[in-house]
C-alpha positions, 0 to 999 in steps of 0.5 A: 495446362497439360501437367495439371489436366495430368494432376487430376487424372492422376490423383482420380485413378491413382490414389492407392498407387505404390508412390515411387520416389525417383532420387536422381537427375530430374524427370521430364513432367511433361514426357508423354509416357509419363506425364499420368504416372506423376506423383501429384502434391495434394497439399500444394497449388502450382505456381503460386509461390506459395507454400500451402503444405507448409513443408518448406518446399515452395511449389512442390507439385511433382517433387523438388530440386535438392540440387538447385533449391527450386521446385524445377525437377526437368531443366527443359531448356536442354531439350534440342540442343544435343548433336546426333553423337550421344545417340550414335555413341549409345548405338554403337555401345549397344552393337559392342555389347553384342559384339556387332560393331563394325570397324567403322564404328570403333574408329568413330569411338576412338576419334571421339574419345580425343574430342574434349567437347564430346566428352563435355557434351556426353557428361550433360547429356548423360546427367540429363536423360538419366533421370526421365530413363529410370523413371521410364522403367520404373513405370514401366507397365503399370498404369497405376505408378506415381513417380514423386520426382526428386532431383539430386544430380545437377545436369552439369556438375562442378568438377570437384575442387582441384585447389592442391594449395593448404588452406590458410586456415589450418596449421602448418602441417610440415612440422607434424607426424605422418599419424597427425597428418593421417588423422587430419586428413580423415577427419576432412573426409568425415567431414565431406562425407558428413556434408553429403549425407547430410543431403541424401538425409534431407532427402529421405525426410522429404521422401519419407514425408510423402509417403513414398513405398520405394525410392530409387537411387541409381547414383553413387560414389564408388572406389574410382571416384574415391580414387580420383578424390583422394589425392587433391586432399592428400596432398594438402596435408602431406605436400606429395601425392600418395603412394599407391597403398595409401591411396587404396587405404584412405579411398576405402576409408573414405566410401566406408565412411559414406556408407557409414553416415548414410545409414541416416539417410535411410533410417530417416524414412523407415517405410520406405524401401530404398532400391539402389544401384550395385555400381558399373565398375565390374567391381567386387562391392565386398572388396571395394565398397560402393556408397550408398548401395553397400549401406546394410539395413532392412529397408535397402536393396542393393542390385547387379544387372544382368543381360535379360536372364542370361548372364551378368553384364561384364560392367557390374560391380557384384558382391555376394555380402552387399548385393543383394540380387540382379535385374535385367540392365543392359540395352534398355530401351525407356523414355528420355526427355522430348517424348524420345527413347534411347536404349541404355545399359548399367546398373542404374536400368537393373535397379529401377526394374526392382523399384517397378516390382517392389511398387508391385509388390506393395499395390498388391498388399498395402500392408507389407512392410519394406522389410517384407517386400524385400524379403518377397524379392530375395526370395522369389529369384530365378536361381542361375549357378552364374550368380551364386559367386557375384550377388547373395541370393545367387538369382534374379528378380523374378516379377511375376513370382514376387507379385504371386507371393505379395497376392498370396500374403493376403491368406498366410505368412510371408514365408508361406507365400515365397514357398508357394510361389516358388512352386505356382510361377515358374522360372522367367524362360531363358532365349539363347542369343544369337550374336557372336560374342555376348561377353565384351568387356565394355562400359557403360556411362558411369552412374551419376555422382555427386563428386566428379 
């Protein structure tokens, strides 16, 4: 009954609240941050088994499972069921950052790092808590936030096919010329690209639908996913593995495509701002592309994280053509499920930090268009010289500013506003850290993806 006291107390005092669609790994409905910020369907009735909103989506109350088909957007069965090693993992990952750690810590990490079932257990963990934790910061602070959760990312994913025999189906390829192998080979990744941004269109379309103002998508594939990827399907058509250029070469051809195919996807909701998450390989997106984040349209902004307002974190992946700004990304504490927090760092914290002031933005004017928010968030950045090599505004997303200038579009232009906000609000306050090495190299839980 909980949920449903939350529906009417959210459909009361919300209804002009920015809807923000979370595309991720599912969110807890019943987290007690988070249960009056949910977005309510007023077109369906709980668990009916009907569908009233005739969209297709039966029982659609808070969003939907594209991963499953069902309307369960939180498996809550996993709750209580985790050992205490996720925890110290994120513990210990958090004092690295730092440079904190102890000896005793790195000798825990390097033992745990032999364990096969540790490893098992941080990737569901991982995939479960990752949803309810972007949500969190999405909503973080505003009490008029309505979450519409939309799950993509299943919380134990099927390691892709390793089936490295040919298909009975296609022709002998023995006989044939390395250029026909070559565009055999591509045409099956134009395929499997195809077939995965088929999805994330489906999915826009639903966001669309619901009006959403921003959606999130802290996921991806990116160029070590495609590495990993490319082989199993190389060696179907060439009956070798690749050489290491080849692999480079048909890896990019393959994020491209992606990118390419995913332009549909935002295309299908053009009201919508798609926000989405830069990448945690401490990779050049200009060099080696990101999918969905490297997607170039008006309604997309792509963003790096940065350790408060004080650098770039070492795990970033950046790009001064096809990222667009930084937010705030490691050591962030937000909701998981089980009405528990756990700090967390990546790319995939700095882009809901953005998704929370672009809702802003859009509550403060309902009239600007997603073009314009993101035109609002560009150009209202705290400019740091450290970032003008690694995102295109060379600056960080400045809340209280962009919010100013949404405020001040009521009574000028667009432009006329970012310029008197950038006067009005002055630069977020920059606190030196006290601890020992900032700059570590250490890596974060890679974003969630659909191919593992």
């Amino acid at each position: 009954m909980k949920y449903l006291l939350a529906a009417l107390t959210s459909m009361t005092l919300g209804a002009q609240a920015a809807t923000i669609a979370i595309i991720d790994s599912g969110v807890d409905t019943e987290h007690v941050d988070l249960v009056n910020k949910l977005w309510i369907n007023p077109g369906e009735k709980a668990d009916n088994g009907r569908d009233e909103d005739r969209n297709g989506y039966q029982d659609d109350v808070f969003g939907w499972n594209f991963a499953e088909n069902n309307n369960l957007v939180i498996d809550r069965k996993y709750i209580g069921t985790f050992s205490e090693d996720p925890f110290t993992f994120f513990d210990i990952q958090g004092r690295q950052f730092l440079g904190n750690e102890t000896p005793e810590d790195i000798a825990w990490l390097q033992e745990k790092r032999k364990d096969k079932n540790f490893i098992k257990e941080m990737g569901i963990f991982g995939n479960f808590v990752h949803g309810t934790h972007v949500a969190g910061i999405a909503a973080k602070d505003n009490d008029k936030a309505k979450l519409l959760s939309v799950k993509l990312i299943p919380t134990e994913v099927k390691p892709f096919a390793k089936n490295e025999k040919s298909n009975p189906q296609m022709p002998n390829v023995e006989a044939m010329p390395k250029s026909i192998r070559m565009k055999l080979l591509k045409a099956s990744l134009t395929k499997l690209a195809e077939q995965q941004m088929l999805q994330l269109e489906e999915i826009a379309y639903y966001v669309g639908q619901h009006k959403s103002d921003v959606a999130n998508g802290s996921f991806g594939t990116g160029f070590p996913q495609a590495l990993k990827i490319v082989p199993t399907i190389f060696k179907i058509f060439f009956l070798r593995a690749p050489t290491k250029e080849e692999t480079i070469e048909v890896s990019k051809f393959f994020i491209n495509t992606l990118i390419k195919q995913g332009k549909k996807m935002v295309e299908a909701a053009p009201k919508t701002l798609f926000v989405f998450a830069a990448g945690n390989d401490g990779l050049n997106n200009d060099i080696y592309p990101t999918s969905p984040t490297n997607i170039q349209a008006d309604n997309v902004i792509s963003v790096a994280a940065t350790y408060k307002y004080n650098f770039i974190a070492p795990f970033s992946n950046y790009g001064t053509k096809m990222v667009d700004v930084a937010a705030p990304g490691m050591l962030i504490n937000s909701q998981i499920p089980g009405d528990e927090y756990l700090p967390v760092s990546g790319t995939s914290q700095a882009a809901p930090y953005v998704a929370n002031v672009a809702a802003q933005i859009k509550d403060m004017n309902k009239n600007l268009t997603p073009k314009q928010i993101k035109k609002i968030l560009m150009g209202t950045v705290d400019s740091k010289d450290w970032l003008t090599a690694k995102v295109k505004t060379g600056g960080i997303v400045n809340m209280n500013r962009a919010v100013e200038a949404a405020k001040l579009t009521h009574a000028m232009s667009v432009e006329e506003a970012i310029a008197e906000s950038l006067v009005n609000v002055k630069d977020v306050v920059v606190k030196k850290n006290k601890s020992r090495n900032f700059a570590r190299r250490v890596m974060p839980m890679p974003m969630p993806s659909m191919f593992r």
